[in-house]
Structures are given as C-alpha cells and as structure tokens.
C-alpha positions as a Markdown table, in Angstrom:
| # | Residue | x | y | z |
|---|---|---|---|---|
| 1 | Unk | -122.4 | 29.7 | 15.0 |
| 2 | Unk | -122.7 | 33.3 | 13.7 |
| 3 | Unk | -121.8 | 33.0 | 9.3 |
| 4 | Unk | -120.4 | 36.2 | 9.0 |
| 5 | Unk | -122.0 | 38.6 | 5.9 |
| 6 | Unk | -120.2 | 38.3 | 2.3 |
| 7 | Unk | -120.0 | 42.2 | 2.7 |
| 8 | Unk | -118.0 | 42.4 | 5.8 |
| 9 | Unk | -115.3 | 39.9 | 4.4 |
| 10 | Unk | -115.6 | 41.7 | 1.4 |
| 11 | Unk | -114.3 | 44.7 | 3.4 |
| 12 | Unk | -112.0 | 42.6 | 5.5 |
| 13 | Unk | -109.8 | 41.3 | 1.9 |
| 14 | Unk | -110.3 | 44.9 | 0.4 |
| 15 | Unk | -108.9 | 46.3 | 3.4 |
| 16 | Unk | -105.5 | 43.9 | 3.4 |
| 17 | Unk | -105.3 | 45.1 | -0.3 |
| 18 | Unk | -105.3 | 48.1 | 0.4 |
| 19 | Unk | -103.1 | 47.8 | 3.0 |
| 20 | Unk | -100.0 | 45.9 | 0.6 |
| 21 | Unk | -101.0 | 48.4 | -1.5 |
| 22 | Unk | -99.5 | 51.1 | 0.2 |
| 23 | Unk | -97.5 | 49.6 | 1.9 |
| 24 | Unk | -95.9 | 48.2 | -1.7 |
| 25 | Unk | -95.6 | 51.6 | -2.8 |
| 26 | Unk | -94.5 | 53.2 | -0.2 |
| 27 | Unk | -91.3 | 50.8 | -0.4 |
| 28 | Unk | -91.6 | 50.7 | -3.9 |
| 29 | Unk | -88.1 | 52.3 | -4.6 |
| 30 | Unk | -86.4 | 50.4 | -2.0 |
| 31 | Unk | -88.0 | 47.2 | -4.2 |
| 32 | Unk | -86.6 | 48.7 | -7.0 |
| 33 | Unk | -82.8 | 49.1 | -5.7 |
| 34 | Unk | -83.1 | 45.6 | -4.5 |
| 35 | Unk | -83.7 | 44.4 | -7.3 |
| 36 | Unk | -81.0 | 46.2 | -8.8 |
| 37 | Unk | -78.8 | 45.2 | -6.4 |
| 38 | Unk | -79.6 | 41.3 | -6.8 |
| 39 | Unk | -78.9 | 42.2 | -10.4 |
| 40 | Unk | -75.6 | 43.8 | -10.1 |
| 41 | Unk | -74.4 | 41.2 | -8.0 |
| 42 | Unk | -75.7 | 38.5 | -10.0 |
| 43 | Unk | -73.6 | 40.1 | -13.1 |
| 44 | Unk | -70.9 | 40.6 | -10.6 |
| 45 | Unk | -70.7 | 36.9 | -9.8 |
| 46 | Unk | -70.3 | 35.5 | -13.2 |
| 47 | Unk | -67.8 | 38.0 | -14.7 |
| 48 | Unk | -65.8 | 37.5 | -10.9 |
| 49 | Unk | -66.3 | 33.9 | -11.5 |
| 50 | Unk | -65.4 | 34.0 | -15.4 |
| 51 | Unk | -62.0 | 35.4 | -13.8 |
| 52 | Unk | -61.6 | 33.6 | -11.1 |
| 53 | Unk | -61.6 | 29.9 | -13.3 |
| 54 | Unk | -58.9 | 31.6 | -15.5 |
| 55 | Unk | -56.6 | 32.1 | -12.9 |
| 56 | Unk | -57.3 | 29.0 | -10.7 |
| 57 | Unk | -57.4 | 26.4 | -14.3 |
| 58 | Unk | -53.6 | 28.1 | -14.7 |
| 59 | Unk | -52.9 | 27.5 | -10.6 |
| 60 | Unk | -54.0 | 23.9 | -10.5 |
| 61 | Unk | -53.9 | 20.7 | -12.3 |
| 62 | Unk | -57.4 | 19.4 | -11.2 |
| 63 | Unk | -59.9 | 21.4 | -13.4 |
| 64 | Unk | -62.6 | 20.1 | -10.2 |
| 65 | Unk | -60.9 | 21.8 | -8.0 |
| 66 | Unk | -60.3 | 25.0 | -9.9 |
| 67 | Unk | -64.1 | 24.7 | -10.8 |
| 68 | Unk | -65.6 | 23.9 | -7.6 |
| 69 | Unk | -63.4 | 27.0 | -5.7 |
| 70 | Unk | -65.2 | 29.2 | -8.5 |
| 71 | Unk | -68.5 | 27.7 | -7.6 |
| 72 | Unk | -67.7 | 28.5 | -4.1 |
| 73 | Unk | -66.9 | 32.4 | -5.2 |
| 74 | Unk | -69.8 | 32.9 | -7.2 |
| 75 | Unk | -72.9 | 31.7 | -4.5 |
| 76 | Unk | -71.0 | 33.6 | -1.7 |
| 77 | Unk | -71.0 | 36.6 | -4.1 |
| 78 | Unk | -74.9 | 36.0 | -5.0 |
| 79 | Unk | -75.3 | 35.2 | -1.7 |
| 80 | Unk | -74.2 | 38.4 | -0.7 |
| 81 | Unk | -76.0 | 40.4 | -3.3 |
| 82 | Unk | -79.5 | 38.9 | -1.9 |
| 83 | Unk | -79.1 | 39.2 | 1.6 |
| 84 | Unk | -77.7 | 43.2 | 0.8 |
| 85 | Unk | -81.2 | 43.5 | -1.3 |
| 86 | Unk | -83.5 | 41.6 | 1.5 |
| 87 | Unk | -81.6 | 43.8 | 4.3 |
| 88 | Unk | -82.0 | 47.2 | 2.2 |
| 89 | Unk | -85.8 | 46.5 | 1.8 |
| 90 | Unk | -86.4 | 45.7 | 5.7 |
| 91 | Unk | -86.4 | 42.1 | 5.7 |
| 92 | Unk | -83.7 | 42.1 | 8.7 |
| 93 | Unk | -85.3 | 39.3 | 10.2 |
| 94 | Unk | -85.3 | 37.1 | 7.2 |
| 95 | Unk | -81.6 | 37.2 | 6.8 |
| 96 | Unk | -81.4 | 35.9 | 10.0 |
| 97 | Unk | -83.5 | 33.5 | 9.9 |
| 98 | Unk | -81.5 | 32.4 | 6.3 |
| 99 | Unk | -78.3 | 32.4 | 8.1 |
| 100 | Unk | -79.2 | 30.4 | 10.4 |
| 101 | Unk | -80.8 | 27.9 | 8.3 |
| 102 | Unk | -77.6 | 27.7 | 6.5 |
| 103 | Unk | -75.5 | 27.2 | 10.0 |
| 104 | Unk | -78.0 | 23.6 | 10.9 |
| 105 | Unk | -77.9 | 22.7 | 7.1 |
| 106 | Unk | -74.0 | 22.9 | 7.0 |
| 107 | Unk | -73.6 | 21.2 | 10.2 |
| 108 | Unk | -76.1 | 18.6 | 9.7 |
| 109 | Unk | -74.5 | 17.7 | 6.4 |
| 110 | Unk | -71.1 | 17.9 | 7.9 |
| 111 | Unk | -72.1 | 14.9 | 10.4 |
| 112 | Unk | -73.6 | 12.9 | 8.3 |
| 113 | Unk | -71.2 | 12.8 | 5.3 |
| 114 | Unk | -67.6 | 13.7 | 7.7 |
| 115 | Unk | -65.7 | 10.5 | 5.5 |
| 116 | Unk | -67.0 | 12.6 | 2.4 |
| 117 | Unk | -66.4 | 15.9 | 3.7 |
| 118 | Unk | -62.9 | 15.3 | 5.1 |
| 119 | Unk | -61.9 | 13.6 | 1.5 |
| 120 | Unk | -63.5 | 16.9 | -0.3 |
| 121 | Unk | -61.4 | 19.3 | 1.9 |
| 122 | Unk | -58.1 | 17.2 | 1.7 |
| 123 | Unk | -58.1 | 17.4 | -2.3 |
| 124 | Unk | -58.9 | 21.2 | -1.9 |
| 125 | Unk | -55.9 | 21.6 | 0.8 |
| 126 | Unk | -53.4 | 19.2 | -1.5 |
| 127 | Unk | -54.9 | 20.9 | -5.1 |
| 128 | Unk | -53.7 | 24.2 | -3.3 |
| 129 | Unk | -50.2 | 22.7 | -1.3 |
| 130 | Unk | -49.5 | 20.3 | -4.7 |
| 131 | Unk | -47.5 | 17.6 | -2.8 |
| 132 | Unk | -47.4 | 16.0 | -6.1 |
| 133 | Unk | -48.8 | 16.6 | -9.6 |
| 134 | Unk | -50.1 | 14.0 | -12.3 |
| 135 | Unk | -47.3 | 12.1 | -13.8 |
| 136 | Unk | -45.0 | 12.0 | -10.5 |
| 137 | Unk | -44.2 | 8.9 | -9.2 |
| 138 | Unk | -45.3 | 8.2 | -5.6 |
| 139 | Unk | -45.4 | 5.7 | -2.7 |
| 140 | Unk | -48.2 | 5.8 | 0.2 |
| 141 | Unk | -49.9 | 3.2 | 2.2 |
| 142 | Unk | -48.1 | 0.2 | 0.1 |
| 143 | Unk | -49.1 | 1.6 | -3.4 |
| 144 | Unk | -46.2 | 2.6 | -5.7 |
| 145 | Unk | -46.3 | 4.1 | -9.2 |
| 146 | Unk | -47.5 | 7.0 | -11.3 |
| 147 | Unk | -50.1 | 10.1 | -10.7 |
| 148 | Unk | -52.8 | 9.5 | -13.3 |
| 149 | Unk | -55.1 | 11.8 | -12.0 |
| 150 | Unk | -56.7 | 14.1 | -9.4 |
| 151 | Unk | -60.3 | 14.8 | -8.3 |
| 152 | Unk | -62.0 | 16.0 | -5.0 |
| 153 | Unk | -62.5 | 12.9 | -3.3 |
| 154 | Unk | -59.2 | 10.4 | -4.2 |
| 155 | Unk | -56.3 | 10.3 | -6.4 |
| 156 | Unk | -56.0 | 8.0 | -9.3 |
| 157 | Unk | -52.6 | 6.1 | -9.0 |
| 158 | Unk | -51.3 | 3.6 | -12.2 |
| 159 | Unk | -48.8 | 0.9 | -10.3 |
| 160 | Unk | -46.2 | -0.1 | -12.0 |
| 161 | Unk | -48.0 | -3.6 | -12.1 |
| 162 | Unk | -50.6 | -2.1 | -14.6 |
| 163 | Unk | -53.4 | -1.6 | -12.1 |
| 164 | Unk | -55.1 | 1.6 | -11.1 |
| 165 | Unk | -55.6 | 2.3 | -7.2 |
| 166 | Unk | -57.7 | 4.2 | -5.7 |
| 167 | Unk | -56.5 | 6.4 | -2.9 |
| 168 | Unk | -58.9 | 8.7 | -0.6 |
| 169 | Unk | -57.6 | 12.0 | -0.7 |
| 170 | Unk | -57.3 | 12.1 | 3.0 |
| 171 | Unk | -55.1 | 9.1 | 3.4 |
| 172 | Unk | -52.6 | 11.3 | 1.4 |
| 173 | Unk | -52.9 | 14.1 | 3.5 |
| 174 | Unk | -52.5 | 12.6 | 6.7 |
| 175 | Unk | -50.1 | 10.0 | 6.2 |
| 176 | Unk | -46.6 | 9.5 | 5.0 |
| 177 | Unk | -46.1 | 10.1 | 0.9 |
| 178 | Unk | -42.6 | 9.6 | -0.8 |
| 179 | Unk | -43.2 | 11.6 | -4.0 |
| 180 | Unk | -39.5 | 10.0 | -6.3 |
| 181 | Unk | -40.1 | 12.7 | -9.1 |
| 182 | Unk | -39.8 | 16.2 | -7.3 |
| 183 | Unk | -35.9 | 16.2 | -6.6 |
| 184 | Unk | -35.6 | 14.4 | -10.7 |
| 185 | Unk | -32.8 | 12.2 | -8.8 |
| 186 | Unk | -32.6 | 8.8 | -7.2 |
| 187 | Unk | -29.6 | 6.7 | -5.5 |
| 188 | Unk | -29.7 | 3.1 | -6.6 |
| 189 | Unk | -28.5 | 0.7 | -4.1 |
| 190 | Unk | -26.6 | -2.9 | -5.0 |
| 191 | Unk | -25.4 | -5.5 | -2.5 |
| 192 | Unk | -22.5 | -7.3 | -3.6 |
| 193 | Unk | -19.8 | -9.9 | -2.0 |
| 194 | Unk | -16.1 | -10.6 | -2.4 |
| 195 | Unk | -14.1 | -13.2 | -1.1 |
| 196 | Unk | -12.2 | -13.1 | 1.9 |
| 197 | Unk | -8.9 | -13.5 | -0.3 |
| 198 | Unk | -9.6 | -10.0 | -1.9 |
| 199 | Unk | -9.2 | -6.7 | -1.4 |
| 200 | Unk | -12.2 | -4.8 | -0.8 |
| 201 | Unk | -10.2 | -1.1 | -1.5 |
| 202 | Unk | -9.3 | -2.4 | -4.8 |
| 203 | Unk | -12.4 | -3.8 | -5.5 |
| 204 | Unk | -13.9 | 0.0 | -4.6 |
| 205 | Unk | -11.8 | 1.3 | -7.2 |
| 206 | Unk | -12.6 | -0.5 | -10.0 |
| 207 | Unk | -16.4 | -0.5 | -9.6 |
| 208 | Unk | -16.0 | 3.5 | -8.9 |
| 209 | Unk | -14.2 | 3.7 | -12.0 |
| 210 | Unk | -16.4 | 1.4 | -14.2 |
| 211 | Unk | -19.9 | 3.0 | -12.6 |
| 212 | Unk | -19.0 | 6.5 | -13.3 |
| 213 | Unk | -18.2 | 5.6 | -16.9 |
| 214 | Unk | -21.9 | 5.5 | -17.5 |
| 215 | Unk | -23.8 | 7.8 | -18.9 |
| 216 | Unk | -27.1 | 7.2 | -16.9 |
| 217 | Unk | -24.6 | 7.5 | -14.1 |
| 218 | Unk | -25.0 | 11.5 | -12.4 |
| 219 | Unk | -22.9 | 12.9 | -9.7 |
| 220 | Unk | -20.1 | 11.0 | -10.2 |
| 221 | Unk | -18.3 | 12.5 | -7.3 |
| 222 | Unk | -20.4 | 10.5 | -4.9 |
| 223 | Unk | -20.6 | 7.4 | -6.7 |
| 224 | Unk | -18.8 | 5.2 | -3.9 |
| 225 | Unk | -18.7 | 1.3 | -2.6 |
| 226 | Unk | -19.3 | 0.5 | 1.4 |
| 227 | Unk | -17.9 | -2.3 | 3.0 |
| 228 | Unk | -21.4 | -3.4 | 4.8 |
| 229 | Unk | -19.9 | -5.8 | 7.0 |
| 230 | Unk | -18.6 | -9.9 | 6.8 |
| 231 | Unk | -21.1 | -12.5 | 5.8 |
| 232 | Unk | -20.7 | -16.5 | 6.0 |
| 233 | Unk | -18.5 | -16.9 | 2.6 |
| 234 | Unk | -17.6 | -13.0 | 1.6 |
| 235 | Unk | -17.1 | -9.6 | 2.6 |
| 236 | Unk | -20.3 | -8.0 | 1.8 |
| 237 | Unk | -20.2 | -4.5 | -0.1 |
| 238 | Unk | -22.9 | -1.8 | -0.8 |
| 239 | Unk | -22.3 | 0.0 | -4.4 |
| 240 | Unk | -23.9 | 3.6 | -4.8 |
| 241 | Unk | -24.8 | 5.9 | -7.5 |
| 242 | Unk | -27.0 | 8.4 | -9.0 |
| 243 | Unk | -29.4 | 8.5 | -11.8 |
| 244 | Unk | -31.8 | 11.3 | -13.4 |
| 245 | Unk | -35.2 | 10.3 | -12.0 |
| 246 | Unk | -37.2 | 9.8 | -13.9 |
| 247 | Unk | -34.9 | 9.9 | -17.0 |
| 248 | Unk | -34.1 | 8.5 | -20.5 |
| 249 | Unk | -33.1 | 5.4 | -18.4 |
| 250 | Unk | -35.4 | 3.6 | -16.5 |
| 251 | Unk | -34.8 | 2.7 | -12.6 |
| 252 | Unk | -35.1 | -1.3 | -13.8 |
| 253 | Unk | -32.9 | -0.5 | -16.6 |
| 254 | Unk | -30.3 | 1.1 | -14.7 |
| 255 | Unk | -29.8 | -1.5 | -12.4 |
| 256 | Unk | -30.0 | -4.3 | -14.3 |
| 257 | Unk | -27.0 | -2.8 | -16.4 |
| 258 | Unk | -25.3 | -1.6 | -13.1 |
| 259 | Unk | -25.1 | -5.5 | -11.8 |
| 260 | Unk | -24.3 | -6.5 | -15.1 |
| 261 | Unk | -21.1 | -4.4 | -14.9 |
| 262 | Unk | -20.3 | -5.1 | -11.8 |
| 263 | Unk | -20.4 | -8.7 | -12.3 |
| 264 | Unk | -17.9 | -7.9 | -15.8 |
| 265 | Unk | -15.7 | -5.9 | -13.8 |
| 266 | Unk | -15.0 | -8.4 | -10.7 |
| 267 | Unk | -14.2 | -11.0 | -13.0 |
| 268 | Unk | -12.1 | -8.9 | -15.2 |
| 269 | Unk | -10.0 | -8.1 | -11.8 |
| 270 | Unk | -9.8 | -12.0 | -11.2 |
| 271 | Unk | -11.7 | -10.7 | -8.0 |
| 272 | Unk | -14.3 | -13.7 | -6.5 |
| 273 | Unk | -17.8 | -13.0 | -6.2 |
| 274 | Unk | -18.3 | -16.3 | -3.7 |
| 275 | Unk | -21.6 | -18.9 | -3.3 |
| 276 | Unk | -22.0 | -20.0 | 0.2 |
| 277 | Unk | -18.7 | -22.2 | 0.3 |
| 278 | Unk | -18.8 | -23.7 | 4.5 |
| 279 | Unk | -15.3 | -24.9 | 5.4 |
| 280 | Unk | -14.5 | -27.0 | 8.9 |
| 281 | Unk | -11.5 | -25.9 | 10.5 |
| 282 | Unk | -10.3 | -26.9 | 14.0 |
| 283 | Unk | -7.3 | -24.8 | 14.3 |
| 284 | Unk | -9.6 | -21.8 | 15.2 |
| 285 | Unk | -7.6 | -21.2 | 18.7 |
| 286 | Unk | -4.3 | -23.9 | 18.7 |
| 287 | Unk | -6.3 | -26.2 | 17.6 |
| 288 | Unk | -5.9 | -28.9 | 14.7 |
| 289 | Unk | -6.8 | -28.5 | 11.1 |
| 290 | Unk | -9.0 | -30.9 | 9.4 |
| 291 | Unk | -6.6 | -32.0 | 6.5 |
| 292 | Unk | -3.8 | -32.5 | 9.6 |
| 293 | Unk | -5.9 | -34.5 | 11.4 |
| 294 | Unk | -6.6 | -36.7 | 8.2 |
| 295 | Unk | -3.3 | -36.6 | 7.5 |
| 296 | Unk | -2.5 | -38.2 | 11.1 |
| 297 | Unk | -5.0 | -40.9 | 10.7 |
| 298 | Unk | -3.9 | -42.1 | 7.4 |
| 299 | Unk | 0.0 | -42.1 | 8.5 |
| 300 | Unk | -0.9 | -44.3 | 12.1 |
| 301 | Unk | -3.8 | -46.4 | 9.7 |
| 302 | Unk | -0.4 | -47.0 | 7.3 |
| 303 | Unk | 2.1 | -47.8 | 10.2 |
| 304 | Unk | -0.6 | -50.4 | 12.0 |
| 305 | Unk | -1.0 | -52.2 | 8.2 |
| 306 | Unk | 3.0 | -52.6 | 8.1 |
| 307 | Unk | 3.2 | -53.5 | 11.0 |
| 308 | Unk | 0.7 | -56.4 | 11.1 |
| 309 | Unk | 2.0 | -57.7 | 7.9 |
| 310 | Unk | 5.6 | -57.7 | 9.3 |
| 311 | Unk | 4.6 | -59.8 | 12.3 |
| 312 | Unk | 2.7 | -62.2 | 9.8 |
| 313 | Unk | 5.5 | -63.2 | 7.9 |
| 314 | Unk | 9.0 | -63.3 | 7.4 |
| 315 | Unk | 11.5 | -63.3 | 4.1 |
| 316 | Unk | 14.0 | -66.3 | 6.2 |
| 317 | Unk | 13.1 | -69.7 | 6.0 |
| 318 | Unk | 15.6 | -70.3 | 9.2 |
| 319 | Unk | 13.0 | -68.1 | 11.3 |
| 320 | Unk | 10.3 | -69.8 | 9.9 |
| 321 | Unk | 11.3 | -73.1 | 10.9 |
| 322 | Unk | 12.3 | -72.5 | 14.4 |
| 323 | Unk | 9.2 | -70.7 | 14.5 |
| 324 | Unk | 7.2 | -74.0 | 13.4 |
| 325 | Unk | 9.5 | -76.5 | 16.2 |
| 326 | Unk | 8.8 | -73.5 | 18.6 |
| 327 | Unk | 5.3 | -73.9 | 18.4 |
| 328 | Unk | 5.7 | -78.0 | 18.2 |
C-alpha cells in the first residue's frame, strides 16, 4: 500500500482552500444579501408578530390560542426569510430537501399524536367560531354548568355540583352543545294537577295573572298554562314563563318561588291540587255504584233480621199456646 507524500496532500487541502476561497468570494455579495435578508425577515417576524398578538389577545378569550396563532405567523415568516436567503445564494436544492423534511416530520407527528392533534385544531377552530365564551353556562356529553376556562387541548367546565370537568376540545366540536347564556333567556317549565271538579280555564287565568306579576317574570305576553293531558286523580297542567338568563334571579330560585305561588294561588281559588285519591265505581256503563250496592245489602241484611225475629216470637199469648198443643 502506496503512503502517499505529506507534500502532495499538502497540495491536495491547499488546493480545496483555494477553491472555497474563490468560490466564497465570488458569491460573497450574494452571502451578504442573504444575510441581510435572514435579518430583515427576522426583524420582520417579531414586529408582525408584536402586531399580530395585539389584535388576536382583543379577538379571543384564550391568550394560548391568540399566542400560539402568533407563534404560527412568526416561524412561517422566518421560515420564509431563510429559504428566500438559501435560494438567492444557490442552495436550490437545500430548500428542497428542507421542505421536504418538514412534509415527513409533519405527517409523522400527525399519526402518531392524531388524539392530540385533532384536540389542538378543535380549540383553534372553536377559539376562532366562539360557540361559547368563559362564564356561559353549557351542557355537552352529560356535563352541565359554567365556562371556567379555555386552552388548546380541553375546556375547563365548573358544574354546578362544585366539581371541575374536563372536556377534550374535540368532543365540543363534534357533538351536540346547549350553550343557556347566549340568547340571556330561559323558559322554566312546572307540572301541576287539578282536580277533576275544577276548571282548568279558570285555573289558567289566575296562575297567568299571578306569574306575570313577578318581577323575574320577562315576556309576559307568553306566560301561559297547558292542559297536558288527564292523569289517575287530576287534570294535569304545564305552567310557562320566561326569565333573564342568567339574571339577578337564579334558575333554582325562580322556580322554587314560581311553585310556591302557584301552590298560594290554587288554594286561594279554593281550586284542589289532588294526591293519588283511587275510587271504585261500578256504574261506569249502566252499571251499579258501590255505595248502592251497599246500600242494597244492608236494606235485604235488615229485612232477613226482621223477619227471623218475627217468625221467632209473637206479642199473643193465644198464638202461643195453640202453638205449644200444636206441636203436642
């Protein structure tokens, strides 16, 4: 094996210098504007970004997702700036090469974190549709109660049980939400029965009447009472109103006062509300009521009595003793 001479690899490395050399100064000014360039977009990218926060912290409540959009802006401005500087010195083929790195990266991250990845891009698609804000009152997926906060990933929701749940952003974005503070209204609903011997238009009027005499009570106009239909012991009404939701007075509190009214006003009106009460009657179709039949009984159970005793004895001695030599 031939050991080549110091003074040919000497020549060899000296050569290759010489070669960058020129080569580096030859594209020395195209180095220079690329740097520049990285430079300018660099300064471009934080003052764009400096903006950019402003405007999205006053667009959205999440500050994450205002920040992370900004994020977002300033790498694919930087991003931009480099691969305009690489390109303008001659490194087409890097770019390439960079892009397409990014395309695996992306995808292979995509795969391997899609629960993550669809959670991130649901918070970004609700920060920007805002089907609710923190504070509102919402119901998905059995949990009910207030907004507490908002992030990238889930939403922070304080039932009205005094626990916090945890919902995945996607959940919210895919499935069925009731969101009870973006109207600022409610209808409260109350089931209540009358009995059978009342009237159920008079018993309309004065719960209309007493209802709309509230002050928690809005839209008075529609404040109404439904017969619903007969039950086993009354007729069965369906009282509804409005109220300012959320408001000075509470949904619970509302209601509870609304029964309690209801309740005053009935009795006020001499107007039942009945308990079960189960009555047998046999005079459904020409038949015979229960007391009649009783009635019957007791009358033939009173005839058989007198007539027993009036065969057992007899107010004239004269009967009696032919009686006695009849039977001799």
């Amino acid at each position: 094996m031939d050991i080549p001479r110091i003074n040919e690899v000497y020549s060899l490395i000296n050569g290759k210098l010489e070669t960058w050399l020129k080569e580096g100064i030859k594209h020395l000014p195209n180095i220079v504007v690329a740097i520049f360039i990285a430079v300018f977009f660099g300064i471009l990218a934080k003052v764009a970004g400096n903006v950019i926060q402003k405007i999205l912290r006053r667009t959205f409540e999440s500050r994450q997702i205002a920040d992370l959009i900004t994020a977002i802006a300033k790498v694919v401005i930087l991003a931009a700036g480099v691969f305009i500087a690489l390109d303008f010195v001659g490194l087409q083929g890097t770019v390439t090469s960079l892009l397409a790195g990014a395309g695996i990266v992306g995808l292979a991250i995509g795969f391997a974190f899609q629960d993550l990845t669809e959670n991130f891009i649901a918070g970004i698609a609700m920060g920007i549709r805002k089907p609710f804000e923190i504070g509102d009152v919402i119901s998905a997926e059995g949990v009910f109660g207030n907004v507490e906060s908002i992030n990238l990933r889930n939403t922070l929701v304080q039932t009205f049980h005094g626990q916090r749940e945890i919902i995945p952003n996607k959940i919210l974005f895919r499935n069925i939400m009731t969101n009870y503070s973006v109207l600022g209204v409610r209808r409260i609903e109350i089931p209540v029965g009358i009995s059978y011997a009342d009237d159920p238009a008079r018993a309309r009027d004065i719960l209309t009447e007493a209802l709309n005499a509230k002050d928690y009570v809005i839209k008075k106009d529609e404040t109404t009472v439904y017969a619903e239909g007969f039950g086993d012991s009354s007729i069965n009404l369906l009282v509804w109103f409005w109220i300012t939701y959320p408001g000075e007075t509470g949904f619970m509190e509302a209601r509870h006062d609304a029964i309690v009214t209801i309740q005053r006003t009935l009795n006020e009106a001499d107007i039942l509300i009945p308990f079960p009460i189960r009555t047998l009657d046999f005079d459904a179709k020409r038949g015979e009521k229960l007391n009649t039949m009783l009635s019957s009984r007791k009358s033939e159970t009173h005839s058989d009595n007198g007539t027993t005793a009036t065969r057992g004895t007899s107010s004239n001695p004269s009967d009696d003793a032919d009686n006695a030599e009849a039977d001799n």
